[in-house]
Structure formats: structure tokens, C-alpha cells
Backbone atoms as SQL, in Angstrom:
CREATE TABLE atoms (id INTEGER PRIMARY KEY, chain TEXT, resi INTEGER, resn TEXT, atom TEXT, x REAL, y REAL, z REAL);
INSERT INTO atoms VALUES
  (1, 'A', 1, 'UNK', 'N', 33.496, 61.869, 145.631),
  (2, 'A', 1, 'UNK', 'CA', 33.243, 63.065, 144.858),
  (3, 'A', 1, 'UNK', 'C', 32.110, 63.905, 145.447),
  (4, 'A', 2, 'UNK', 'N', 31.442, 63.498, 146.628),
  (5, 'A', 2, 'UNK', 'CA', 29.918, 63.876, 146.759),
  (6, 'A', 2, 'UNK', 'C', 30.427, 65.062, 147.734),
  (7, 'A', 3, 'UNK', 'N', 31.585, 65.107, 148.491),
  (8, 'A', 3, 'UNK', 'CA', 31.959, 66.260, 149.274),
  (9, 'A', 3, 'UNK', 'C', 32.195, 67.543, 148.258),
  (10, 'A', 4, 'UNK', 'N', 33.068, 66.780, 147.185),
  (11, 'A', 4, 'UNK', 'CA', 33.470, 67.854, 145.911),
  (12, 'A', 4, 'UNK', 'C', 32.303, 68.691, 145.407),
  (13, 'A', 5, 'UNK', 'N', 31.528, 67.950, 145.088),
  (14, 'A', 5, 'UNK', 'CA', 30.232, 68.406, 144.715),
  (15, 'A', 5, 'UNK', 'C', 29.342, 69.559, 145.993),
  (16, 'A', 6, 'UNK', 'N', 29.438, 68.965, 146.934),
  (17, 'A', 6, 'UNK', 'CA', 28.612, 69.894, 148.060),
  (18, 'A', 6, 'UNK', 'C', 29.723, 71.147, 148.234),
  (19, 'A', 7, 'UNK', 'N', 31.109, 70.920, 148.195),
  (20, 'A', 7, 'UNK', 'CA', 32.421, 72.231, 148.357),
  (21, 'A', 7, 'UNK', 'C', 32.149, 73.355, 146.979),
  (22, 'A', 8, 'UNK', 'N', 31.684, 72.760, 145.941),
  (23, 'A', 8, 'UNK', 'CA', 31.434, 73.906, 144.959),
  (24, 'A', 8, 'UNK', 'C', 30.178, 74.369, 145.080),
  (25, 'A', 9, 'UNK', 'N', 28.531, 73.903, 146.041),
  (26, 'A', 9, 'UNK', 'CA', 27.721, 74.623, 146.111),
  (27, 'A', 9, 'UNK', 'C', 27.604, 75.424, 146.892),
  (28, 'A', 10, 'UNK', 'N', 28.581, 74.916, 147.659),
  (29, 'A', 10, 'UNK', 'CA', 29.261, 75.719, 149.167),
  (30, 'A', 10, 'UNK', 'C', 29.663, 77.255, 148.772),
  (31, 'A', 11, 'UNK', 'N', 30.496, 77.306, 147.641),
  (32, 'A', 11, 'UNK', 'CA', 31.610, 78.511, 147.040),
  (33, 'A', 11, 'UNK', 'C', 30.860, 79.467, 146.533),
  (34, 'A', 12, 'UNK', 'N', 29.570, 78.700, 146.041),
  (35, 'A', 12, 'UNK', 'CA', 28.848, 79.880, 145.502),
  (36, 'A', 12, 'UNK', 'C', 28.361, 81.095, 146.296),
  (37, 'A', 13, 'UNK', 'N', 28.126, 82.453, 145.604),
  (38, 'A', 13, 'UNK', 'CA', 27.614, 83.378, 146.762),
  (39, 'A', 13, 'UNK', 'C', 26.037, 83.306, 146.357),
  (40, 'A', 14, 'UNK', 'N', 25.543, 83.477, 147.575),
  (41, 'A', 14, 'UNK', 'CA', 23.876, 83.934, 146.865),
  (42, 'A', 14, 'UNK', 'C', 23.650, 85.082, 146.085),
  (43, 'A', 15, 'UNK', 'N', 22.896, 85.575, 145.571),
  (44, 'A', 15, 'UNK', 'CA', 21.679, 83.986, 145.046),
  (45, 'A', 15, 'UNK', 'C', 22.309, 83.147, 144.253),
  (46, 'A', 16, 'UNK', 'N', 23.589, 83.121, 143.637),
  (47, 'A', 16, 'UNK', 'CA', 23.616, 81.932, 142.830),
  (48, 'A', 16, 'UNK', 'C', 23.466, 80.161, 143.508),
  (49, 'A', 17, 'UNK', 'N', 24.000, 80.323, 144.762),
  (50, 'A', 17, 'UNK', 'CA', 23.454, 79.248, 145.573),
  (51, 'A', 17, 'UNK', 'C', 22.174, 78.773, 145.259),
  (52, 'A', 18, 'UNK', 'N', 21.440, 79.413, 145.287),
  (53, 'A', 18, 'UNK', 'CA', 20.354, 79.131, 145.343),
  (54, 'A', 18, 'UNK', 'C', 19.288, 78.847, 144.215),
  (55, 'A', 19, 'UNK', 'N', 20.030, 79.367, 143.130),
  (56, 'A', 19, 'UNK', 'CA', 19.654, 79.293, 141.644),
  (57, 'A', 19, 'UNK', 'C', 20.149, 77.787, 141.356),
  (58, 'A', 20, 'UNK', 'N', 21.362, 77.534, 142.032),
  (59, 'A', 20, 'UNK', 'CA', 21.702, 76.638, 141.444),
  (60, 'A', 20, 'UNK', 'C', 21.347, 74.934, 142.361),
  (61, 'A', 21, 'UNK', 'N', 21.170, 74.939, 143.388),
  (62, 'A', 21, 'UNK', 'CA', 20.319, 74.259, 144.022),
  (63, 'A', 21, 'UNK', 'C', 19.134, 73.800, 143.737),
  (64, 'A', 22, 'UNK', 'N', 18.613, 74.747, 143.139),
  (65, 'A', 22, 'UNK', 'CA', 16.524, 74.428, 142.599),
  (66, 'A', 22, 'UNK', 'C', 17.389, 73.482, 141.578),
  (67, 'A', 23, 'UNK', 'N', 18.004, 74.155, 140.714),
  (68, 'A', 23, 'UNK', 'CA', 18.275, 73.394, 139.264),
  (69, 'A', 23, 'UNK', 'C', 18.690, 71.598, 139.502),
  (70, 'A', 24, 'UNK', 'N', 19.461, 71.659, 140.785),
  (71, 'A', 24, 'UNK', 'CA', 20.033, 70.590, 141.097),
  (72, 'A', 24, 'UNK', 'C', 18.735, 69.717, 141.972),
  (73, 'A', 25, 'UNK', 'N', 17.758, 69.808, 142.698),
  (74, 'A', 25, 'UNK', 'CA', 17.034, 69.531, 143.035),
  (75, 'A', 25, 'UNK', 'C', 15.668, 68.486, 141.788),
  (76, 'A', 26, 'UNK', 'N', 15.547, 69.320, 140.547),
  (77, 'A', 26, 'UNK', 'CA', 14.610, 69.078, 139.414),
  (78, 'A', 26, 'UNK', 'C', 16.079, 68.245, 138.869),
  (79, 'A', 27, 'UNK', 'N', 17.032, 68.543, 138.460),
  (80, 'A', 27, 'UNK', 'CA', 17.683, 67.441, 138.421),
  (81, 'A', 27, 'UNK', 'C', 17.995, 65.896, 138.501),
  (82, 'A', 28, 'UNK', 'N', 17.876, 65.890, 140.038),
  (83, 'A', 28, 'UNK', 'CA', 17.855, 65.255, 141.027),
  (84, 'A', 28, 'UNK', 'C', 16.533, 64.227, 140.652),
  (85, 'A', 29, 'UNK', 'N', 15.240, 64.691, 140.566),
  (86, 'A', 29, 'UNK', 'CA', 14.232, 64.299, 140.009),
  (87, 'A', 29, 'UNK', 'C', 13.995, 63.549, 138.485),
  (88, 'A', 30, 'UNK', 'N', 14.909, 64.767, 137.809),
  (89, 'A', 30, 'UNK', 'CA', 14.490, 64.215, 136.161),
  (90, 'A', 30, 'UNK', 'C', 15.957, 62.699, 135.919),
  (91, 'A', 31, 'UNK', 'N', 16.500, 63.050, 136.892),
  (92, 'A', 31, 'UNK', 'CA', 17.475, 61.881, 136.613),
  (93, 'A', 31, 'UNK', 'C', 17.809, 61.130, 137.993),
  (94, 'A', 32, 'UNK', 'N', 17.206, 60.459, 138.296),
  (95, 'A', 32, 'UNK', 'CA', 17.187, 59.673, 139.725),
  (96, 'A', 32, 'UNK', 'C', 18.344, 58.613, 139.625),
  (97, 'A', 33, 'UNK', 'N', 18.256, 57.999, 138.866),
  (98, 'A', 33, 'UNK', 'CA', 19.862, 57.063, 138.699),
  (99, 'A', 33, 'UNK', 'C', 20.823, 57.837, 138.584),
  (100, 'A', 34, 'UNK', 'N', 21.195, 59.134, 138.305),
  (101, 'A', 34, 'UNK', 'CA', 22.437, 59.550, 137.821),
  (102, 'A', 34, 'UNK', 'C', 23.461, 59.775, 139.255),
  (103, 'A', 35, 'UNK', 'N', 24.840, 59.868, 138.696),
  (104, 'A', 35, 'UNK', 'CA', 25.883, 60.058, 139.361),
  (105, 'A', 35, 'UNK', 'C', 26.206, 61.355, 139.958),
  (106, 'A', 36, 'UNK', 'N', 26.591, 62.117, 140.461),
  (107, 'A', 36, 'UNK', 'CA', 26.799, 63.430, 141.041),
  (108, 'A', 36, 'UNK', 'C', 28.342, 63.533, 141.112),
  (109, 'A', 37, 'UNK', 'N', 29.134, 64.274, 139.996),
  (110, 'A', 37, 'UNK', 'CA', 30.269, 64.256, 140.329),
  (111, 'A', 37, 'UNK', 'C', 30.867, 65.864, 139.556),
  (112, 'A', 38, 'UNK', 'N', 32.385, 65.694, 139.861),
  (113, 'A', 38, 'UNK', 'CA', 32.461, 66.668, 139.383),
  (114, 'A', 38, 'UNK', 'C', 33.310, 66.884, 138.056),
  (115, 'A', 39, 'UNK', 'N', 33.129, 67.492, 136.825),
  (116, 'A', 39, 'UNK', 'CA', 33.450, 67.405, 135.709),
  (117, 'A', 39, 'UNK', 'C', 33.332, 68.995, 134.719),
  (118, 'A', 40, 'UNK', 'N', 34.374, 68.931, 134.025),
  (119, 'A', 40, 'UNK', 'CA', 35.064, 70.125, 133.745),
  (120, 'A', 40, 'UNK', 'C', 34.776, 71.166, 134.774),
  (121, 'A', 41, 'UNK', 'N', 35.103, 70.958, 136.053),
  (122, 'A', 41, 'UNK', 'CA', 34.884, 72.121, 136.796),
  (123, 'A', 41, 'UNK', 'C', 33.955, 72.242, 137.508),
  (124, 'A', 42, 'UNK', 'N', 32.813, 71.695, 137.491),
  (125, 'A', 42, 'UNK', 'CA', 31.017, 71.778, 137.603),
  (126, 'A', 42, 'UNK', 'C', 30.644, 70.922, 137.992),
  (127, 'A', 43, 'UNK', 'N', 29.753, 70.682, 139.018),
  (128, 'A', 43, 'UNK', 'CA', 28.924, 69.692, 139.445),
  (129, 'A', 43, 'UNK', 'C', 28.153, 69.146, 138.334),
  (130, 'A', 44, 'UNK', 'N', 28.450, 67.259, 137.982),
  (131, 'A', 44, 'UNK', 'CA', 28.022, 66.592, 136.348),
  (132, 'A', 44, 'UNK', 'C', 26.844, 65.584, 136.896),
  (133, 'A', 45, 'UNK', 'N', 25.701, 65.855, 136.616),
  (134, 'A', 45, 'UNK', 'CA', 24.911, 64.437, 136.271),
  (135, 'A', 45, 'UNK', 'C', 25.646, 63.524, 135.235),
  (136, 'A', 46, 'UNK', 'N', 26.195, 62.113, 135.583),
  (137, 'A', 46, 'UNK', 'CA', 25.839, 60.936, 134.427),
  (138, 'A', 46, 'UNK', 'C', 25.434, 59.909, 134.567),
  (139, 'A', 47, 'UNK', 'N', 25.023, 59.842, 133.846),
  (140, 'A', 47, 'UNK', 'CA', 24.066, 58.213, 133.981),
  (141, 'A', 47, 'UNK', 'C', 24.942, 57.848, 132.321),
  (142, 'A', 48, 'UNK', 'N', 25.594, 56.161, 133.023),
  (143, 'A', 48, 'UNK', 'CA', 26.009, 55.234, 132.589),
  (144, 'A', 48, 'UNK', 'C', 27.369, 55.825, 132.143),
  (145, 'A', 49, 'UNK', 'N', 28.060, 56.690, 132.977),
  (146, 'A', 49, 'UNK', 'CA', 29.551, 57.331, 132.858),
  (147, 'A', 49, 'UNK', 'C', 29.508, 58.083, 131.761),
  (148, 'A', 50, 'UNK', 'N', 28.734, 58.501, 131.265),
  (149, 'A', 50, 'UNK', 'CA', 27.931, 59.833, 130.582),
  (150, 'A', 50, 'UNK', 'C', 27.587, 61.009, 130.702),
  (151, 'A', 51, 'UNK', 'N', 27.834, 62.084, 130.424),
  (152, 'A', 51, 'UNK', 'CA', 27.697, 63.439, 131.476),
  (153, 'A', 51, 'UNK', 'C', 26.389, 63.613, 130.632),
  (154, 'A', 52, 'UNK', 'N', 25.207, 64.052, 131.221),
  (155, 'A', 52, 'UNK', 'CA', 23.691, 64.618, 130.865),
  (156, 'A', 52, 'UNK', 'C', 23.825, 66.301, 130.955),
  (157, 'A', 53, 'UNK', 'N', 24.190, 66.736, 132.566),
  (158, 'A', 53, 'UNK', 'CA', 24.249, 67.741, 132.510),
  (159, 'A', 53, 'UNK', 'C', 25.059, 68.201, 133.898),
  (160, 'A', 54, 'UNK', 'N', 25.366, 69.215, 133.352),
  (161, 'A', 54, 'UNK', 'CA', 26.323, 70.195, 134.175),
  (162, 'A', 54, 'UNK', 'C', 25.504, 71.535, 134.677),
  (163, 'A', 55, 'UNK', 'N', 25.822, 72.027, 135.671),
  (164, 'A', 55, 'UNK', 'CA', 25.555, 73.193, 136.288),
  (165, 'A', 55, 'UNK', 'C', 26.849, 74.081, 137.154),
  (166, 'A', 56, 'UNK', 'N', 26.778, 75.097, 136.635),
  (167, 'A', 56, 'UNK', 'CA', 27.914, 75.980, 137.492),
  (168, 'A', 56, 'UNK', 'C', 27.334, 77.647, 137.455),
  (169, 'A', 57, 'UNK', 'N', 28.354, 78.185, 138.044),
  (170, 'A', 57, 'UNK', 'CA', 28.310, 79.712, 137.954),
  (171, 'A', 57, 'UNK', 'C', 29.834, 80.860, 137.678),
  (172, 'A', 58, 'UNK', 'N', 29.257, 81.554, 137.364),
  (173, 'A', 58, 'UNK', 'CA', 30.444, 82.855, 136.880),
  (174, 'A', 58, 'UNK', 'C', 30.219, 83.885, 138.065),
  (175, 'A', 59, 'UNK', 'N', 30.790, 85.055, 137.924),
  (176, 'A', 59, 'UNK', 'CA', 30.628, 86.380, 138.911),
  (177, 'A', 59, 'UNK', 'C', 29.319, 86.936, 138.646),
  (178, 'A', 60, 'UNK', 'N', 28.747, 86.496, 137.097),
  (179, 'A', 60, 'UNK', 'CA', 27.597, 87.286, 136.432),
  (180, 'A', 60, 'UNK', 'C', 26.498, 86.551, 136.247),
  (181, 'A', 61, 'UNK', 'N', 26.451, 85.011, 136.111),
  (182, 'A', 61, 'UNK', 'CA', 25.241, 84.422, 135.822),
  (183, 'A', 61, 'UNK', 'C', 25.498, 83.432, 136.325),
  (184, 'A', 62, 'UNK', 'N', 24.577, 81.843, 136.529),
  (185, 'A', 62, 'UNK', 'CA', 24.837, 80.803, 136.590),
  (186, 'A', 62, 'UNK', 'C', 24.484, 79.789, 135.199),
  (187, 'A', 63, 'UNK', 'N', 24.860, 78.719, 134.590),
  (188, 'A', 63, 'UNK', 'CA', 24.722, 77.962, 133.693),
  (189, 'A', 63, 'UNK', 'C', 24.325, 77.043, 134.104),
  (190, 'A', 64, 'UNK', 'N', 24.009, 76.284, 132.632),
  (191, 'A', 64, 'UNK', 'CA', 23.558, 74.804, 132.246),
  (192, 'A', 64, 'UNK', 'C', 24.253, 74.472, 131.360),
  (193, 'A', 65, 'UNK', 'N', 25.034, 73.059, 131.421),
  (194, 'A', 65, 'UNK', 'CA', 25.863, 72.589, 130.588),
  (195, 'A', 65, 'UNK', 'C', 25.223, 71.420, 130.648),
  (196, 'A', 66, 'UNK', 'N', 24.739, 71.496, 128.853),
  (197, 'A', 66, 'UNK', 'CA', 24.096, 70.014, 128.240),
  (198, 'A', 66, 'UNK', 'C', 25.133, 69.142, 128.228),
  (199, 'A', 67, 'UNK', 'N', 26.289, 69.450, 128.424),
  (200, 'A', 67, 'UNK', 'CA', 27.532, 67.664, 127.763),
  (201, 'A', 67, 'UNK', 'C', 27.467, 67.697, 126.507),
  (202, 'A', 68, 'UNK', 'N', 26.937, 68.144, 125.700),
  (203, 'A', 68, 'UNK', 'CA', 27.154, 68.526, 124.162),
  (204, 'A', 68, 'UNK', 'C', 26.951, 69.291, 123.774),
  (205, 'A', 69, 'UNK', 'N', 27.631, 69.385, 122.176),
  (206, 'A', 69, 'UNK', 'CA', 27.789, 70.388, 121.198),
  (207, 'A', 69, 'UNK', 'C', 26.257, 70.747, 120.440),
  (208, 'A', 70, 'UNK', 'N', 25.493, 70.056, 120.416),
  (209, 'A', 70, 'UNK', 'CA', 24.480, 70.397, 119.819),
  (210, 'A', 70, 'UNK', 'C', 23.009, 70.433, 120.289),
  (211, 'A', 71, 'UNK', 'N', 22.803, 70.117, 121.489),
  (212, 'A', 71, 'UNK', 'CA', 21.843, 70.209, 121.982),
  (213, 'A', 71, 'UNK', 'C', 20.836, 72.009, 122.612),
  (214, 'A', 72, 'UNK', 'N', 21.615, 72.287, 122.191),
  (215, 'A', 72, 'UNK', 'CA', 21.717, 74.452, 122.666),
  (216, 'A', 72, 'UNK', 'C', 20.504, 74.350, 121.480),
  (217, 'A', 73, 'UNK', 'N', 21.837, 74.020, 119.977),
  (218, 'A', 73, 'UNK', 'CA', 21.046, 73.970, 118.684),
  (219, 'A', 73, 'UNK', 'C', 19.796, 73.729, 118.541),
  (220, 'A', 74, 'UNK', 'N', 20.005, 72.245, 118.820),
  (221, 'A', 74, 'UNK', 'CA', 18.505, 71.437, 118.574),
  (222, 'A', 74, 'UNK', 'C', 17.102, 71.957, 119.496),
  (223, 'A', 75, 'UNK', 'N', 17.631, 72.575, 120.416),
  (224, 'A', 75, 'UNK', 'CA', 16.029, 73.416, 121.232),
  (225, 'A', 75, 'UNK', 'C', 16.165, 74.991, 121.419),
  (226, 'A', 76, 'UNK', 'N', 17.182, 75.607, 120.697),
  (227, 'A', 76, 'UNK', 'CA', 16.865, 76.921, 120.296),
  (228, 'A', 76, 'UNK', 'C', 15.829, 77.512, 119.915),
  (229, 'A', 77, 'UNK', 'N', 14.640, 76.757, 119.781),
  (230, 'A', 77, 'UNK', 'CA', 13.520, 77.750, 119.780),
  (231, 'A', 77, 'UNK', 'C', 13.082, 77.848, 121.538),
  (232, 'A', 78, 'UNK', 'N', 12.989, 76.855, 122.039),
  (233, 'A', 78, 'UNK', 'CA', 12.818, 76.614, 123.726),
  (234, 'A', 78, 'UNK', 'C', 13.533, 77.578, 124.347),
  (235, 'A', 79, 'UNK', 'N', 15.224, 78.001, 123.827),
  (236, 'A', 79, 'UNK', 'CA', 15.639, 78.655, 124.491),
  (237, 'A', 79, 'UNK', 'C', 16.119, 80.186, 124.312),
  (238, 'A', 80, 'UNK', 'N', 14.604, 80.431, 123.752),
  (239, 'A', 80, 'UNK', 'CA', 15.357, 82.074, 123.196),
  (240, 'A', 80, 'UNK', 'C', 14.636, 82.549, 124.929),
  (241, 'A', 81, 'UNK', 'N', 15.556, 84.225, 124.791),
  (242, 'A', 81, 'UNK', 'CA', 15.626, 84.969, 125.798),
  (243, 'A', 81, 'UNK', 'C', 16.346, 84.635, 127.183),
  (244, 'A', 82, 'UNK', 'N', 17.684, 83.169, 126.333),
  (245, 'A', 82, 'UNK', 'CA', 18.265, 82.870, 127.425),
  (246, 'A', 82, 'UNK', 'C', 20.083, 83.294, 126.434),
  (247, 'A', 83, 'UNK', 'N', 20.782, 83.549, 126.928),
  (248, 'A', 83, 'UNK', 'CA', 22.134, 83.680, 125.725),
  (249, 'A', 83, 'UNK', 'C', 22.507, 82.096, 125.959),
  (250, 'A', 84, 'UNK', 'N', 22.712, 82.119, 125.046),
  (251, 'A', 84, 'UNK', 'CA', 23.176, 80.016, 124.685),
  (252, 'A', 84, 'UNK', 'C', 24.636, 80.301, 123.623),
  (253, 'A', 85, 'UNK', 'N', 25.219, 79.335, 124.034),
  (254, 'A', 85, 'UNK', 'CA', 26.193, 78.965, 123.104),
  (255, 'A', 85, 'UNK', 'C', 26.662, 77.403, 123.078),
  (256, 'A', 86, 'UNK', 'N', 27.210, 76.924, 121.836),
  (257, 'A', 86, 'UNK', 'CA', 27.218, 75.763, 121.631),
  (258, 'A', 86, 'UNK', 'C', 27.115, 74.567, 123.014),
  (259, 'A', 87, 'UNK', 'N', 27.667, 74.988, 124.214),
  (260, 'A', 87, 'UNK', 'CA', 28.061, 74.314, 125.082),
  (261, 'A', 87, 'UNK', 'C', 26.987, 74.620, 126.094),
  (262, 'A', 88, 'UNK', 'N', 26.544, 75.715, 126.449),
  (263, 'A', 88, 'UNK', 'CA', 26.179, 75.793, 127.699),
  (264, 'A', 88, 'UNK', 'C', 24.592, 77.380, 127.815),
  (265, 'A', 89, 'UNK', 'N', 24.447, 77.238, 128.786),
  (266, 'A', 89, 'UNK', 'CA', 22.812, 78.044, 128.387),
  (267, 'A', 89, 'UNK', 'C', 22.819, 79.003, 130.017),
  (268, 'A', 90, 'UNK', 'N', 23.463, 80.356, 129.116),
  (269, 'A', 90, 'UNK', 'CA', 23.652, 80.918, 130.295),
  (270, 'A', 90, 'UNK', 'C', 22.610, 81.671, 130.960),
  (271, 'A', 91, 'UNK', 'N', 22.316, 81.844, 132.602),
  (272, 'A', 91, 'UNK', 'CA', 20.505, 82.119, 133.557),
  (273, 'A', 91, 'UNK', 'C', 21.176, 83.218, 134.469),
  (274, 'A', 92, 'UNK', 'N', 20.563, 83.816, 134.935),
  (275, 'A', 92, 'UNK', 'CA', 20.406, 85.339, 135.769),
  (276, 'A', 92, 'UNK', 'C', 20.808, 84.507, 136.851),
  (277, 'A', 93, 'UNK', 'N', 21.971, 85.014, 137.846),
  (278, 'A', 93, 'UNK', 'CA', 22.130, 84.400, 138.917),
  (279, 'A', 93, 'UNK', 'C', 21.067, 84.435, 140.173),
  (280, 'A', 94, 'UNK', 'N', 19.671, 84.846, 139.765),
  (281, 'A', 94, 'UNK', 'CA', 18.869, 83.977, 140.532),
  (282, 'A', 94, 'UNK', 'C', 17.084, 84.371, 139.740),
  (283, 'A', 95, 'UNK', 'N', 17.808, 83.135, 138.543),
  (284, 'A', 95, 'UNK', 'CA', 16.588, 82.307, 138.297),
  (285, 'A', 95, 'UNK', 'C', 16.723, 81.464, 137.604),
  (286, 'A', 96, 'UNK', 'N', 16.665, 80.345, 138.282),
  (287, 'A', 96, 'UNK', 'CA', 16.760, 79.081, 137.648),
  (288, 'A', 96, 'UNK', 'C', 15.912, 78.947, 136.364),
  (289, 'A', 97, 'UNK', 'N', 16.435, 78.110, 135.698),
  (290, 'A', 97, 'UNK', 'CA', 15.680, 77.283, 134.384),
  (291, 'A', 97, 'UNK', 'C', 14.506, 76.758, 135.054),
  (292, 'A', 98, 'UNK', 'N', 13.121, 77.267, 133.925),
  (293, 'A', 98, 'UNK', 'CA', 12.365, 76.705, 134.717),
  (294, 'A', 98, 'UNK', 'C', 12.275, 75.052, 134.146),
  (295, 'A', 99, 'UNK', 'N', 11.490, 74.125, 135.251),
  (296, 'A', 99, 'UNK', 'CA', 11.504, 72.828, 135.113),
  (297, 'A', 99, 'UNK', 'C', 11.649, 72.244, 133.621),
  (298, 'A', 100, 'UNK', 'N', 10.413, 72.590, 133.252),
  (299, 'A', 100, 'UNK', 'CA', 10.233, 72.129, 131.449),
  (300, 'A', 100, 'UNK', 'C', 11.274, 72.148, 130.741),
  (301, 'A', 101, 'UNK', 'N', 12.250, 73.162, 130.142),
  (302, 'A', 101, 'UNK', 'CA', 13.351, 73.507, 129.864),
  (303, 'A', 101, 'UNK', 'C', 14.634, 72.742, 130.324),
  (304, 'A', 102, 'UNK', 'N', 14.662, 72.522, 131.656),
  (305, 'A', 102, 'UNK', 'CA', 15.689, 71.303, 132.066),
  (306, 'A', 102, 'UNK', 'C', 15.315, 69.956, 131.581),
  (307, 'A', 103, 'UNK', 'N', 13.948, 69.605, 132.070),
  (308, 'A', 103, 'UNK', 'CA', 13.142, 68.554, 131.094),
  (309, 'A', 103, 'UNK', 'C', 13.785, 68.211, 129.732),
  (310, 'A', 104, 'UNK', 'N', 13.187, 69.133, 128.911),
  (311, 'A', 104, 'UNK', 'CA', 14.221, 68.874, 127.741),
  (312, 'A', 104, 'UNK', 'C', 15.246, 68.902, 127.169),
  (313, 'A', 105, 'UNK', 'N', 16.126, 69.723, 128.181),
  (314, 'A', 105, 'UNK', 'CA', 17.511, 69.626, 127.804),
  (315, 'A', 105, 'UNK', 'C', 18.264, 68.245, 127.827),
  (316, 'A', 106, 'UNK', 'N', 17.445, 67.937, 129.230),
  (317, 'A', 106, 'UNK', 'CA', 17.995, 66.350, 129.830),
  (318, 'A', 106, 'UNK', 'C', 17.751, 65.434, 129.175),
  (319, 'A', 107, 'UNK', 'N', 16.454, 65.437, 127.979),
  (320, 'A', 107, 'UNK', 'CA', 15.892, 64.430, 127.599),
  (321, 'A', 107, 'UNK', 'C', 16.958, 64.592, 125.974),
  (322, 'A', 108, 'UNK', 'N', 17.112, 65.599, 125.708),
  (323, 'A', 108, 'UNK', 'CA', 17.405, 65.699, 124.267),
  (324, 'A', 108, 'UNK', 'C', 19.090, 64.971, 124.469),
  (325, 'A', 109, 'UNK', 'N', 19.707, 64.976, 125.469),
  (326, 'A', 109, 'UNK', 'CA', 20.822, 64.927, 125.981),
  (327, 'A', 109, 'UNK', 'C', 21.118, 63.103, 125.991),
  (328, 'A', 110, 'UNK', 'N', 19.808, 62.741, 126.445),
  (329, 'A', 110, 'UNK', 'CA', 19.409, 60.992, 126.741),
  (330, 'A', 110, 'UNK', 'C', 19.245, 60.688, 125.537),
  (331, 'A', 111, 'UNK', 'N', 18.470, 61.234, 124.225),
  (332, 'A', 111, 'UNK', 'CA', 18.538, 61.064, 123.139),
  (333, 'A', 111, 'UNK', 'C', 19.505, 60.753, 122.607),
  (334, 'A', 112, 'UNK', 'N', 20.410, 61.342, 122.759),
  (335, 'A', 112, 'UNK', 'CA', 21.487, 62.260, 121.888),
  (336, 'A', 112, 'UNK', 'C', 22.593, 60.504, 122.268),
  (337, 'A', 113, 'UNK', 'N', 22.628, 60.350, 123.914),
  (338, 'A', 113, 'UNK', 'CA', 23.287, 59.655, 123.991),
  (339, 'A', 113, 'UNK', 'C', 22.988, 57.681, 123.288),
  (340, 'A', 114, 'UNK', 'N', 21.583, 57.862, 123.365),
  (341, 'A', 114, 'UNK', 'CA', 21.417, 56.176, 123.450),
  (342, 'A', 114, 'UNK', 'C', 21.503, 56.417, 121.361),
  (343, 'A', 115, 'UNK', 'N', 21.722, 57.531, 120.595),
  (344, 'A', 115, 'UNK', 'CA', 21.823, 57.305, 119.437),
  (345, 'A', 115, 'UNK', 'C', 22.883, 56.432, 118.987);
């Protein structure tokens, strides 16, 4: 899957490349065990065959996909001045989420799962 994964960061045009790289990088960091694959479409962190988080892009922005329905919810105050919807937390195709914000998405996500 790890070619799959490098062929969709490949596709991107800049800057979303590059937006979406940092994201995958702090990623990379906040989840060091996780898997790198690809899921609904998007390059998926999971740890323990669990999706944490997703990252992709559109023609207009790039995203963050928590893997759940309610996690947008639960840190909607964290994420105003970003458009969010149940699924996914949509970013200017070049500016990544900053660290903190992935931080907790990832963590609320680890929560969410070991409940």
C-alpha cells in the first residue's frame, strides 16, 4: 500500500503537495506505530486496524479526516475559522493544520477509539 500512498501525494498539484506532506510528517510523529494506507480514497493513519486519521485534497482545499462522526463536534471550539463538517475539517490548499490541532484531533480520535 506504501506505493499507493506515495502515488496519491504524487497527484497532488502544489501547494497542496505540500500542505499535505507537513500534515503527514506531524503525523508521522504524533503516531509513530501507525499504518500508512489507503482508505476511502485518502492516505489513512491506523493504529491497531483503526483509521485515526485521513488526509486528502479537492481542486479547492486540502482536508483532515478524523475516522469519525463526532470528533469535528467534540473540538469545535479548537476548530472555528476552519469549515468542518461531521467527517472531515476542511484547510486552504497551502496551510496546513497547525501541529496542536492535529494533536488533538489524533488524540480525541485515540480516545474515542480505546472507549
Amino acid at each position: 500500500m506504501t506505493d499507493d500512498v506515495e502515488a496519491y501525494f504524487a497527484s497532488a498539484p502544489d501547494p497542496h503537495r505540500t500542505t499535505l506532506l507537513a500534515m503527514r510528517a506531524t503525523l508521522r510523529e504524533l503516531l509513530p506505530d501507525a499504518v500508512e494506507t489507503i482508505a476511502y480514497g485518502v492516505p489513512t493513519f491506523k493504529v491497531g486496524g483503526k483509521g485515526v486519521a485521513g488526509i486528502g485534497f479537492t481542486a479547492g482545499h486540502c482536508q483532515y479526516l478524523p475516522m469519525s462522526g463526532d470528533v469535528t463536534t467534540t473540538l469545535a471550539d479548537q476548530l472555528t475559522g476552519y469549515a468542518t463538517s461531521k467527517g472531515a475539517v476542511r484547510v486552504p490548499p497551502d496551510a496546513p493544520l497547525p501541529r496542536e490541532i492535529l494533536a488533538a484531533l489524533v488524540e480525541a480520535r485515540l480516545a474515542e477509539i480505546a472507549a
